[in-house]
N, C-alpha and C positions, 0 to 999 in steps of 0.2 A: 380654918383648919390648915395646920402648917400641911410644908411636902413633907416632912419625916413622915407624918403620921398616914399620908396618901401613900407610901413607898411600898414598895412590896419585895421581896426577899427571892435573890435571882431563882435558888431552888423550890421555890412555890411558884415563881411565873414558870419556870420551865414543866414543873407538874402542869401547871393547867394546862399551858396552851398543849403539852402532848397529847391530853387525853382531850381536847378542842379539835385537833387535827386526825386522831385517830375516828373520834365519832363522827364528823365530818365527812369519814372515809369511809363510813360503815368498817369497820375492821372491826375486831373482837383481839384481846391480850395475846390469846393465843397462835391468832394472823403476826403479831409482831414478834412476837419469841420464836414462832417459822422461819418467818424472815432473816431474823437475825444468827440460828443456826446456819442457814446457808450461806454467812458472810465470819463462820465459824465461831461465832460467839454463841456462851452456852448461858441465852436468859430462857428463862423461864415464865408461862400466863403469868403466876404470882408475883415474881421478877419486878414486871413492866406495871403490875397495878401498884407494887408498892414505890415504885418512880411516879405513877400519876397522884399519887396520895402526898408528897412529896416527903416520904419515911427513909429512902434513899441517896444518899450521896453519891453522884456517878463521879466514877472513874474519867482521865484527861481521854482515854482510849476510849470509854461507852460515850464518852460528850460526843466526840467526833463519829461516833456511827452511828449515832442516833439517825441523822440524816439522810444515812445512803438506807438505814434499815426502813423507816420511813416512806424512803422514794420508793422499794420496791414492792411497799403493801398498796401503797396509795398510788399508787401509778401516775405521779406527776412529782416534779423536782422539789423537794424540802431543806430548807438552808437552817442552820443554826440563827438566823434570823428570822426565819417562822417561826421558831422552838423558844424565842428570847422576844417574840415581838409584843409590845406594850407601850400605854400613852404616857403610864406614870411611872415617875422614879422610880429606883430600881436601890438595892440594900445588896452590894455583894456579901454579908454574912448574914448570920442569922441575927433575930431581935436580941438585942442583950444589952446590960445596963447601960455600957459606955458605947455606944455605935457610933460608927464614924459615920458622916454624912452622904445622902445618897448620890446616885449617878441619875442625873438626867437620861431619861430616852431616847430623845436625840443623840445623846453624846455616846450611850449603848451601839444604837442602832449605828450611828459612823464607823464606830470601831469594829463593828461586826461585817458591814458593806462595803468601806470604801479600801481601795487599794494600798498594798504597803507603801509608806514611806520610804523614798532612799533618798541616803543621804551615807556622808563615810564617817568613818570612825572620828572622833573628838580626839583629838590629843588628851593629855590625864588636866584634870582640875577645870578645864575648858567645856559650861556647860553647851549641853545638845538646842539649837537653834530650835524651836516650833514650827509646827508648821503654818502657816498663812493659808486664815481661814479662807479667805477672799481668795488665795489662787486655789485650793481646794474645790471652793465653789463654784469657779471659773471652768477646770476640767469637769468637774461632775454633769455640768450643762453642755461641752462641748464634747462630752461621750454620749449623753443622749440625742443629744443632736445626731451625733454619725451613725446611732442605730434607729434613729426615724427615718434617717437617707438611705438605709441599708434596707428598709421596709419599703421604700418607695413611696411615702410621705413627704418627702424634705419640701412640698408645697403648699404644706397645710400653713390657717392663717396662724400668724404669733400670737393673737391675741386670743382666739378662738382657744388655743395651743396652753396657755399661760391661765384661763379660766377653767379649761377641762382637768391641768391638772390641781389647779386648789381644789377641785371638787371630787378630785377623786379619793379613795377610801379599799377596804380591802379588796372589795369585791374586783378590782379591777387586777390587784396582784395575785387570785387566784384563777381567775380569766388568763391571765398572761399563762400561766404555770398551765394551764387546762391546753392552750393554743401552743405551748411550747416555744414564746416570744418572749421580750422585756415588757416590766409592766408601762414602762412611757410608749410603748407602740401601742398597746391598746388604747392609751389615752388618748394619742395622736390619731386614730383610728378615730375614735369619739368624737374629740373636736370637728373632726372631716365631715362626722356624719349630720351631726348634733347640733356641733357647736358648744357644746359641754359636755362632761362627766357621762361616764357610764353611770355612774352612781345616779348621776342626776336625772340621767335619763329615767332609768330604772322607776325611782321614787315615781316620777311623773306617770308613770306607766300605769302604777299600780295604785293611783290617790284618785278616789272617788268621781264621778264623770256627774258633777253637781245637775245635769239636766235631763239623768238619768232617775227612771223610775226607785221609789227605795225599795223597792224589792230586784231590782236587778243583782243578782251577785256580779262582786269585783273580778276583775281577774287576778288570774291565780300567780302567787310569785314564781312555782317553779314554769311555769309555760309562759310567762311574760322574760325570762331569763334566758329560756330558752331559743326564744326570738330575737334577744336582743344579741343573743352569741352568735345566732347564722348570719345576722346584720354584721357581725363586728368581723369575722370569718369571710364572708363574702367580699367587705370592703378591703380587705389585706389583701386577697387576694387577686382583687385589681388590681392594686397601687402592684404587687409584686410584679403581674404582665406589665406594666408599664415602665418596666427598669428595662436598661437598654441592655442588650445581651452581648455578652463577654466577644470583644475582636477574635473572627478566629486567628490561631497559632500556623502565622506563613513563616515557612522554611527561607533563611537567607537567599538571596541570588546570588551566583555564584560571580566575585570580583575576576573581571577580565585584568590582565596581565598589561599592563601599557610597554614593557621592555619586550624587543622583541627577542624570537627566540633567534639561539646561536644556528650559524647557518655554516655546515661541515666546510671547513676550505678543501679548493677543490686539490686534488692531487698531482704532484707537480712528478714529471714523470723527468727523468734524468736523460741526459744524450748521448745516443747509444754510439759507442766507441763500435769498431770494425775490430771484428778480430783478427789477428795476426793470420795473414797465409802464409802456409807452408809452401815453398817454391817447391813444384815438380819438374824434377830432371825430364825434359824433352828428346826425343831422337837427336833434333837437332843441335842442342847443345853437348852432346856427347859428341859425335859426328867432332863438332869446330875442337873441340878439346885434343881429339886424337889427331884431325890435320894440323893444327897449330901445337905441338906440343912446346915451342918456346915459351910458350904464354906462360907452362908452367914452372919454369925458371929460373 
């Protein structure tokens, strides 16, 4: 069987997986058309079942709330990558005689997850460079990496690390979604605990105990899940006590001055002149004036 004939038509993946993630939520049409009136869109129960039917074309504007309407029925983060996620080819039109050929999943889901591109404007006629898948790939592992450090992981093994996540599967990205983390933390969590996959864990959990009676009942998926989320919850929240706690925030010392300060000169006081005396006429000089009067002459 070729891919064409495996592909599926983005507006039929997008019906399914909404009404996957609404059941999943327990919600009912009606929870999402609430919802979405309070982010002032006016859908309607019928609305949203004829979007999960995929009889619907949305709108560039209902694409984009679908998500936030989503997150607020189902009370955990919903991306247009949950809404578009799939293993097979993807048909951006509908079936029709002449179809162009499909989009890989892969190549879907990058376009949906990974970060813009920048780069600057091309001059005219000068096509737009590619981008380099290998440096793409390079960042995408050394983003995960900084939010496993950011967990308080960054000691888990590589190998242990490198096995948990080929093993992992959805269950772990709505684990992540449920804890309010990246879904590579709960893996790195796993690896820690495990040594693989949640996922793997899981399965192990729940496959028959071969030396057990047949009539023992299995354990049950939702309470072996439930265990394995206080394990995964638990174990974060180690690794989190074990981050070192932020330096506190010290106030500058205050820079001593090495110039000394000016020192007033002192005041130079001037030399005091004598003032002029006024001679005062004596007895006696009146007296010699009047017996000598030739003096005055």
């Amino acid at each position: 069987m070729s891919a064409d004939s495996d592909a599926v038509p983005v507006r039929d993946l997008l019906a399914a997986n909404l009404k996957r993630l609404r059941l999943e939520g327990s919600a009912t049409p009606d929870d999402v058309a609430r919802a979405a009136r309070s982010h002032g869109l006016e859908w309607t129960a019928s609305w949203v079942g004829s979007v999960e039917r995929g009889q619907k074309q949305l709108t560039a504007e209902q694409l984009v709330a679908l998500p936030f309407v989503l997150t607020d029925v189902l009370g955990h983060r919903v991306s247009l990558a949950d809404l578009l996620h799939t293993d097979e080819p993807v048909l951006l039109t509908r079936p029709a005689a002449s179809r162009p050929p499909p989009v890989s999943a892969a190549y879907l889901h990058e376009v949906l997850t990974s970060a813009g591109y920048r780069r600057h404007f091309n001059a005219p006629g000068v096509p737009a460079t590619p981008p380099d898948p290998a440096a793409s790939a390079t960042q995408r592992a050394a983003a995960k990496m900084r939010e496993i450090g950011r967990a308080g992981l960054g000691n888990v093994d590589v190998r242990a690390l490198a096995k948990a996540e080929a093993g992992a599967t959805d269950v772990e990205e709505k684990l992540a979604r449920k804890l309010g983390v990246a879904p590579i933390v709960v893996i790195a969590a796993s690896a820690a605990l495990w040594g693989r996959s949640l996922t793997e864990e899981r399965n192990d959990r729940l496959s028959p105990d071969p030396y057990a009676e047949s009539e023992t009942p299995g354990p049950k998926p939702a309470a072996v899940m439930r265990k394995l989320t206080a394990e995964i919850a638990a174990r974060l929240e180690q690794a989190a006590q074990s981050l070192p706690e932020p330096a506190p925030q010290v106030a500058p010392a205050p820079v001593e001055s090495t110039v000394d300060p000016p020192v007033d000169a002192p005041t130079q006081e001037l030399p005091r002149v004598p003032a002029p005396r006024t001679p005062v006429d004596s007895p006696r000089s009146s007296i010699l004036l009047v017996e000598n009067p030739a003096a005055t002459s």
